[in-house]
Kinemage of the C-alpha trace (Angstrom):
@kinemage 1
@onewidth
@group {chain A} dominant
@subgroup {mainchain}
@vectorlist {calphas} color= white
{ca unk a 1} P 0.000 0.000 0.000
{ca unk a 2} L 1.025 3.496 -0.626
{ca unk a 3} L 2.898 5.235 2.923
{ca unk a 4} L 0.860 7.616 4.486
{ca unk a 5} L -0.432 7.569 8.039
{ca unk a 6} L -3.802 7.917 6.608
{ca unk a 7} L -3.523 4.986 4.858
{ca unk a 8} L -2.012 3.164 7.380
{ca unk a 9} L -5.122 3.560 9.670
{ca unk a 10} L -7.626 3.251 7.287
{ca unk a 11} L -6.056 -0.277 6.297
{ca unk a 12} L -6.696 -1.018 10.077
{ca unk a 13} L -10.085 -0.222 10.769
{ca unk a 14} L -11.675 -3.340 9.305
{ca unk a 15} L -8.794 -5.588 10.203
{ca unk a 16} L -10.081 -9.183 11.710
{ca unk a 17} L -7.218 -10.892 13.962
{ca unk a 18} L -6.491 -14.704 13.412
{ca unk a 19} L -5.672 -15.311 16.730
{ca unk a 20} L -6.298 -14.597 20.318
{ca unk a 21} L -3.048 -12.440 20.956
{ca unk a 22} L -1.122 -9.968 18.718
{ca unk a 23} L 1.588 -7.654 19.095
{ca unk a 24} L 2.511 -4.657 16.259
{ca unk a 25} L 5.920 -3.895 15.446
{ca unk a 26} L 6.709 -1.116 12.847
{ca unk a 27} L 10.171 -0.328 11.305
{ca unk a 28} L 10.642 3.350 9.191
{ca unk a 29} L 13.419 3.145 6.662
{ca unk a 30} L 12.103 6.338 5.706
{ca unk a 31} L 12.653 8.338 8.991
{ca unk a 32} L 10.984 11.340 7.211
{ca unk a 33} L 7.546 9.771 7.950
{ca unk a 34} L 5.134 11.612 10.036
{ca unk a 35} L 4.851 9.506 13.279
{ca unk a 36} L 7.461 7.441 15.689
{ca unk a 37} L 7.620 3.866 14.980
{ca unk a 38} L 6.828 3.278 18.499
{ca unk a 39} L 3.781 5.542 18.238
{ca unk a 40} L 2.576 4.206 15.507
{ca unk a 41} L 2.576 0.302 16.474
{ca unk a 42} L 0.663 2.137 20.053
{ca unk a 43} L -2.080 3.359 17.530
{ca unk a 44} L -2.531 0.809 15.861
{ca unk a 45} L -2.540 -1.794 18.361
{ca unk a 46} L -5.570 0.221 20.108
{ca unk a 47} L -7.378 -0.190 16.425
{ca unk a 48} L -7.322 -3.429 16.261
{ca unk a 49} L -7.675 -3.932 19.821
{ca unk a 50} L -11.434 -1.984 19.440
{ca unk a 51} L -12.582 -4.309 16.424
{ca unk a 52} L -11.595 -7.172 17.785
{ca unk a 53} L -12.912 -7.182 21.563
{ca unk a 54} L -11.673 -10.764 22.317
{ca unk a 55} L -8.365 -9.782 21.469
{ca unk a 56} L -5.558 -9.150 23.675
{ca unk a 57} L -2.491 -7.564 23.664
{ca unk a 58} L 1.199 -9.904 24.098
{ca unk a 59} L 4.692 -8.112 23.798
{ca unk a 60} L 6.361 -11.286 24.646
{ca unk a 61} L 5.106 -14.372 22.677
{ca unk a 62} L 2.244 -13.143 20.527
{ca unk a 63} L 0.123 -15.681 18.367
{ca unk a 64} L 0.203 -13.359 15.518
{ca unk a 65} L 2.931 -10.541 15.338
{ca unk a 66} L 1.765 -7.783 12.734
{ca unk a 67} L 4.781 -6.415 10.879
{ca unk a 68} L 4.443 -2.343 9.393
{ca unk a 69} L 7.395 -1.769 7.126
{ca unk a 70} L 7.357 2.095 6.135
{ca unk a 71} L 10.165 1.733 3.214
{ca unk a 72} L 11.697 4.889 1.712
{ca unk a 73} L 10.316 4.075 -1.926
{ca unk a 74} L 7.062 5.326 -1.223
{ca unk a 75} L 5.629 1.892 0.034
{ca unk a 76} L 4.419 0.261 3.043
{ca unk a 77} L 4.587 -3.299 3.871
{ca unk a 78} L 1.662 -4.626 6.227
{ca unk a 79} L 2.103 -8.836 7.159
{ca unk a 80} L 1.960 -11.126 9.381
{ca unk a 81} L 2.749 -14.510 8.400
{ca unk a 82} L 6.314 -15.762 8.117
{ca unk a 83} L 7.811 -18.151 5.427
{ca unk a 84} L 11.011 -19.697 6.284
{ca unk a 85} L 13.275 -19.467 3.334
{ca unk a 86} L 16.094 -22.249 3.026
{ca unk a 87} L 18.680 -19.879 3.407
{ca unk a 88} L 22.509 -20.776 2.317
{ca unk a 89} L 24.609 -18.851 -1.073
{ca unk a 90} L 23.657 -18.094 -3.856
{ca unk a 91} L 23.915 -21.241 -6.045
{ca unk a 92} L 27.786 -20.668 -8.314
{ca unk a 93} L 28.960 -18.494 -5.965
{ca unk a 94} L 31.809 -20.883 -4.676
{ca unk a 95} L 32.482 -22.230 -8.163
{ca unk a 96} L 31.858 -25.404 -9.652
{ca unk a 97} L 31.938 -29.382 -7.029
{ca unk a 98} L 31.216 -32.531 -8.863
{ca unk a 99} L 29.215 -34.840 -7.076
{ca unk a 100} L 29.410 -38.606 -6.725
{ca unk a 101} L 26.044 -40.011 -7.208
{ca unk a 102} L 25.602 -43.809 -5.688
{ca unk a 103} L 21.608 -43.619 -6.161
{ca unk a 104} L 21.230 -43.823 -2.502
{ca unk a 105} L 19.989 -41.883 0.025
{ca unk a 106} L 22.510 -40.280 1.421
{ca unk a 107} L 24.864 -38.401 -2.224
{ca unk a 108} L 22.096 -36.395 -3.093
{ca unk a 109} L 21.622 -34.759 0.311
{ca unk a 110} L 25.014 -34.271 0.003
{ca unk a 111} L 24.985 -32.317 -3.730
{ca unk a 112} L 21.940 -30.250 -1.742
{ca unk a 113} L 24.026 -29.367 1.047
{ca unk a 114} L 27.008 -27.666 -0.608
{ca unk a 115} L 24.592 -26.064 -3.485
{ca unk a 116} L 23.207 -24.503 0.091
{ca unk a 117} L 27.232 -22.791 0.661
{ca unk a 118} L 27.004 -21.577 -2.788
{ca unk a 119} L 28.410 -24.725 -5.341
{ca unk a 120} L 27.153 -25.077 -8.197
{ca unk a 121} L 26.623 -29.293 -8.683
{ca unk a 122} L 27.886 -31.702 -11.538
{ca unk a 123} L 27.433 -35.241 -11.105
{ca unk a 124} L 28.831 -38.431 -11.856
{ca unk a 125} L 27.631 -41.570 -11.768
{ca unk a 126} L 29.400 -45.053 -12.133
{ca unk a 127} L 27.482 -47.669 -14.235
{ca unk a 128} L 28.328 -51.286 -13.677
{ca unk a 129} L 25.528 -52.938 -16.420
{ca unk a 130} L 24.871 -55.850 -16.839
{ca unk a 131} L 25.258 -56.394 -13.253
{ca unk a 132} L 23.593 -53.164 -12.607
{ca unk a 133} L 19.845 -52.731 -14.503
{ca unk a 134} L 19.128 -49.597 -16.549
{ca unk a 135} L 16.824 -48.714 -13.967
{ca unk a 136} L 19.485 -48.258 -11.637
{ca unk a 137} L 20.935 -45.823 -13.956
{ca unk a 138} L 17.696 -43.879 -14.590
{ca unk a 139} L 16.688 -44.155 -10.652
{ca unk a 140} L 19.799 -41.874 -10.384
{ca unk a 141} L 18.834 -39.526 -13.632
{ca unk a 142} L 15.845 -38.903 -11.762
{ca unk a 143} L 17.795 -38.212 -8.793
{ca unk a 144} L 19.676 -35.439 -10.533
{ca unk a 145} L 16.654 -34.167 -11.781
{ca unk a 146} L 15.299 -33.439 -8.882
{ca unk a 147} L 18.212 -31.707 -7.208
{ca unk a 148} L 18.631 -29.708 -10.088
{ca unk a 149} L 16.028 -26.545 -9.038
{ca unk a 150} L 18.718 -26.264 -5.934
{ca unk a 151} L 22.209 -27.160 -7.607
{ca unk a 152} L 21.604 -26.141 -10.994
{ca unk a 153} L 22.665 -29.412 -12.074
{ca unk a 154} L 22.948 -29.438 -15.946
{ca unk a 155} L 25.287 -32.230 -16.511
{ca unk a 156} L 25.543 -35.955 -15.647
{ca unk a 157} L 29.008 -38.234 -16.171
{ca unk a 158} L 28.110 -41.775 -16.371
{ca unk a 159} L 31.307 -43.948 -16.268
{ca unk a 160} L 31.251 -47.751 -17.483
{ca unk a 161} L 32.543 -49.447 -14.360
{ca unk a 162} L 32.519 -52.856 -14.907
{ca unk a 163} L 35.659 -53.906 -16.748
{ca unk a 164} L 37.220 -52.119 -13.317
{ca unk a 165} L 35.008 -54.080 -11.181
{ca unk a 166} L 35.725 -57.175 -13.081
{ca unk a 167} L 39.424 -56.474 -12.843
{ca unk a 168} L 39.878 -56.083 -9.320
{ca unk a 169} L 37.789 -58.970 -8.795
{ca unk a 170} L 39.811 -61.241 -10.576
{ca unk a 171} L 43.271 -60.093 -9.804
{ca unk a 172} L 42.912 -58.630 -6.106
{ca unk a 173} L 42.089 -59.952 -2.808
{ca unk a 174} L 38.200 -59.832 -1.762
{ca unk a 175} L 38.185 -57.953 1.367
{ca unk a 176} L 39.820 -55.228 -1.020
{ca unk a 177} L 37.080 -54.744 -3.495
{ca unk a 178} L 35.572 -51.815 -1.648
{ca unk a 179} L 38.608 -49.855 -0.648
{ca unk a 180} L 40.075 -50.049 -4.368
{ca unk a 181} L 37.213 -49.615 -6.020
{ca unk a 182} L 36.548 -46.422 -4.342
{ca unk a 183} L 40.347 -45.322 -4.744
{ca unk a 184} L 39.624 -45.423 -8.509
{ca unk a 185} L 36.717 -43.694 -8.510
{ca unk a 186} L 38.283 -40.514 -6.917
{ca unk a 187} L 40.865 -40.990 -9.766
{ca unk a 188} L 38.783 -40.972 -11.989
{ca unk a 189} L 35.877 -38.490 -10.433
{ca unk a 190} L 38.658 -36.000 -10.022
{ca unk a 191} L 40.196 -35.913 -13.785
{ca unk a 192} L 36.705 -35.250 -15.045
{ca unk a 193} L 36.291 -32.695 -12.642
{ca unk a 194} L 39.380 -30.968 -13.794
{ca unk a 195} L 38.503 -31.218 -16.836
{ca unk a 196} L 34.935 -29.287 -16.083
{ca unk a 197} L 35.789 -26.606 -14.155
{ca unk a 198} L 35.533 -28.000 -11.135
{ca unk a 199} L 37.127 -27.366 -8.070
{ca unk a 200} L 36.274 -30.097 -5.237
{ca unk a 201} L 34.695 -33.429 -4.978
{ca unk a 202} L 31.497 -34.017 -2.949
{ca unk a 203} L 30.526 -37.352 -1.409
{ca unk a 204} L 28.104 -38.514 0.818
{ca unk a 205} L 30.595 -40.576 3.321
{ca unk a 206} L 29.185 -40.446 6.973
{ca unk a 207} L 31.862 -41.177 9.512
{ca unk a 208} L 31.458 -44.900 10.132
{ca unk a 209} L 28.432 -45.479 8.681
{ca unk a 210} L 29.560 -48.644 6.267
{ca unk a 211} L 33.042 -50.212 6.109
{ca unk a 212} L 33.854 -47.746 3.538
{ca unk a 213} L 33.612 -45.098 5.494
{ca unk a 214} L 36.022 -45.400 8.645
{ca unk a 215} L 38.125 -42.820 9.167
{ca unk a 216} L 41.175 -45.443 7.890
{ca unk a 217} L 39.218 -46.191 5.192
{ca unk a 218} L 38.608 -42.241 4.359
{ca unk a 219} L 41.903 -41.819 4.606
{ca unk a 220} L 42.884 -44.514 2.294
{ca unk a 221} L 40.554 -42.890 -0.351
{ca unk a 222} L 41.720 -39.216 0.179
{ca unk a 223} L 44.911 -39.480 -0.197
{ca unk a 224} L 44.840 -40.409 -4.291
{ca unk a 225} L 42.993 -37.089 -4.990
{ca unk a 226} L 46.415 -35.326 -6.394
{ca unk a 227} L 44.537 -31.611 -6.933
{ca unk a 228} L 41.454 -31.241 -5.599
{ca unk a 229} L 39.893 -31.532 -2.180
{ca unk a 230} L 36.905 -33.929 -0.943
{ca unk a 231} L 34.136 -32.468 0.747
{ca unk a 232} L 31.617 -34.719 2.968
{ca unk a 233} L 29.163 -32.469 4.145
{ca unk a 234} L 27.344 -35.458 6.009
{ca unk a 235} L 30.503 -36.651 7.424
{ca unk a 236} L 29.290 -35.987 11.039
{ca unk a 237} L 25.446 -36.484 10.437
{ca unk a 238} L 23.616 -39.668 11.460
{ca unk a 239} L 21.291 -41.168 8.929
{ca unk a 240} L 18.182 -40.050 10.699
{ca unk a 241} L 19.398 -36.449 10.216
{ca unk a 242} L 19.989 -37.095 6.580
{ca unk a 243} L 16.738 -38.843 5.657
{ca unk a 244} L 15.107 -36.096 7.126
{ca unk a 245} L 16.700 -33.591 4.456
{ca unk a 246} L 16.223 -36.461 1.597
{ca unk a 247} L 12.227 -36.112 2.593
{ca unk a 248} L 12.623 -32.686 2.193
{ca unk a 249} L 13.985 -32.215 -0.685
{ca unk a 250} L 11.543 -34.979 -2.615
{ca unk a 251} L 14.566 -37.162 -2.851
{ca unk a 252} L 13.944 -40.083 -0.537
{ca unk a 253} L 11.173 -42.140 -2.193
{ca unk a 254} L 13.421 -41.960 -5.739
{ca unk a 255} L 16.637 -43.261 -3.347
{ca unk a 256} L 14.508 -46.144 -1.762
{ca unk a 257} L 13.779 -47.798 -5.582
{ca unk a 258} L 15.032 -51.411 -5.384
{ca unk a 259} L 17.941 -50.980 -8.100
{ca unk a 260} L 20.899 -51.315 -6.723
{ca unk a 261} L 24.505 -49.447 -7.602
{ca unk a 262} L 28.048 -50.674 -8.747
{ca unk a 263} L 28.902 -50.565 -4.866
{ca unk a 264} L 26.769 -54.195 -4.532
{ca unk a 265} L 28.542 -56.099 -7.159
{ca unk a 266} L 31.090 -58.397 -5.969
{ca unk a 267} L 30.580 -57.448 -2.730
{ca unk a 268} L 32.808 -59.119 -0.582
{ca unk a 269} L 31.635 -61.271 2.838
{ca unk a 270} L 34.281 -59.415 5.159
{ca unk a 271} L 35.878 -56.296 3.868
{ca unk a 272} L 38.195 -54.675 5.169
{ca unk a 273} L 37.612 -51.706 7.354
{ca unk a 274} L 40.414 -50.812 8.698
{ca unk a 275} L 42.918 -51.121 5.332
{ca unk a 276} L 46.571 -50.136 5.960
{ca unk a 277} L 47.832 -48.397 2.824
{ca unk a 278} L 51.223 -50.243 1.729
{ca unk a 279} L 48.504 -53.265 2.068
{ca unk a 280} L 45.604 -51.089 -0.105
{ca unk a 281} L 48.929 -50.321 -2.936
{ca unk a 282} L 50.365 -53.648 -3.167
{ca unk a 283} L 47.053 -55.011 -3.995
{ca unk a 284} L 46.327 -52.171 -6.894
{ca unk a 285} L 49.834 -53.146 -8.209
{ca unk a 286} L 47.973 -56.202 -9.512
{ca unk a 287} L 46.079 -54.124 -11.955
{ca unk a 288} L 46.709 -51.887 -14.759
{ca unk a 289} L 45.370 -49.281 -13.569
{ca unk a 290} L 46.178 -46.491 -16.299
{ca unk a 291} L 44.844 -48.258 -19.006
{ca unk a 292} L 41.261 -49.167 -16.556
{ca unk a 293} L 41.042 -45.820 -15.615
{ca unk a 294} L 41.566 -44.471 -19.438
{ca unk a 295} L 39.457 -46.849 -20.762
{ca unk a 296} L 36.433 -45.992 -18.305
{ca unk a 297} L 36.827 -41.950 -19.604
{ca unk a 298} L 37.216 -42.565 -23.173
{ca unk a 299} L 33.651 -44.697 -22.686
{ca unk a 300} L 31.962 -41.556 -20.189
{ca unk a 301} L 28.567 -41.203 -21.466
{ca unk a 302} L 27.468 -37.310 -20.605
{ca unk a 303} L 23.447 -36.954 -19.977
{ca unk a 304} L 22.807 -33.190 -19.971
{ca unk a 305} L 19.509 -31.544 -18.677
């Protein structure tokens, strides 16, 4: 409504109150205006106070708390319900993270939590077919299409992973799998980031969650990223916490769809989870692991949105 103490009043007089108590609080960015802030919220507090008998009057915890913002462009601002915003950055404001996208619950919260500081999200997802459906490939399209309104994801890697899996299975000990498999997929995650502008990894790693995620086994993983650095927003969260955000965010019910990721093939009875590293390298001697991990870009299928 236009400023004017007039006005004001007159948008007062037939006011109805939606609850029992109320309290008025008016701000003046234009200090030019005719009457005190504290005044004001006095005179109209006794207006709506008249029309609305039943009503009374709380300056501590008020049922409804009626907001008059007098700005200086001519305009006054009359509310009184609040809308919590989700707050964070601006998404692209801290550059460019790529994300690594399992399909489960828990990566996706992750890409959501660093768009919230300001990243904006690529992912990358690695495909293990035919011991992994299509589905489970789509399950996490959909995934990235629904994080996309708060990371501004546009692109999608999707790396053939099974010659790799298939590799390490046959030349390296079981309780291994896990440990090197992830290894190569921050090799690999990290040369397509560089190669996109990006300037960290994101995963969804919560502190001992799975075997995979020990601190030994976090270290293990961490320290073949030559460049950039890993970020785990979740790394202290428990998985109630982080379900909680998945609901929110609409991507909980898509995480929950019975295909499963690369991470369940050849999934070994014991792994390891607490690998020592000269035991981790001596094992990934046993592979050729320039030619795997050149073979797995050169085959990247890119999904853009």
């Amino acid at each position: 409504m236009s400023t004017g103490h007039a006005n004001i009043r007159a948008y007062f007089e037939h006011f109805v109150l939606p609850t029992h108590t109320y309290k008025v609080s008016t701000t003046r960015a234009d200090k030019t205006f005719e009457i005190g802030s504290m005044d004001l919220s006095r005179e109209i507090g006794e207006i709506i106070l008249n029309n609305n008998p039943n009503a009374s009057v709380d300056v501590h915890n008020p049922e409804t708390l009626i907001n008059i913002d007098i700005r200086e462009n001519g305009k006054t601002y009359i509310f009184y319900d609040h809308i919590k915003g989700r707050g964070g950055m601006p998404v692209s404001t801290a550059g460019n993270g790529l994300a690594l996208l399992s399909g489960g619950i828990d990566s996706p919260v992750a890409a959501y939590k660093m768009a919230h500081r300001g990243m904006k999200i690529f992912g990358i997802h690695f495909h293990s077919f035919p011991y992994t459906s299509l589905q489970a490939k789509e399950k996490v399209v959909s995934l990235a299409k629904q994080i996309q309104p708060f990371t501004q994801m546009h692109r999608l890697f999707v790396v053939p992973f099974t010659h790799i899996q298939e590799s390490i299975h046959t030349n390296c000990r079981a309780e291994f799998m896990i440990t090197i498999m992830r290894r190569i997929m921050i090799r690999i995650a990290e040369r397509v980031a560089r190669k996109n502008n990006c300037l960290a990894l994101i995963t969804g790693e919560s502190l001992g969650q799975v075997a995979s995620q020990t601190i030994e086994s976090i270290t293990s993983t961490n320290i073949v990223a030559e460049r950039l650095p890993i970020l785990r927003p979740l790394i202290a969260m428990d998985k109630n916490e982080i379900i909680e955000i998945s609901r929110q965010i609409k991507t909980f019910d898509i995480s929950i769809l019975p295909y499963e990721d690369c991470c369940t093939v050849f999934l070994p009875k014991n792994p390891v989870i607490k690998p020592k590293l000269d035991e981790v390298v001596k094992e990934e001697e046993k592979l050729e692991l320039e030619t795997l991990i050149k073979e797995a870009i050169d085959n990247i299928e890119i999904i853009n949105f």
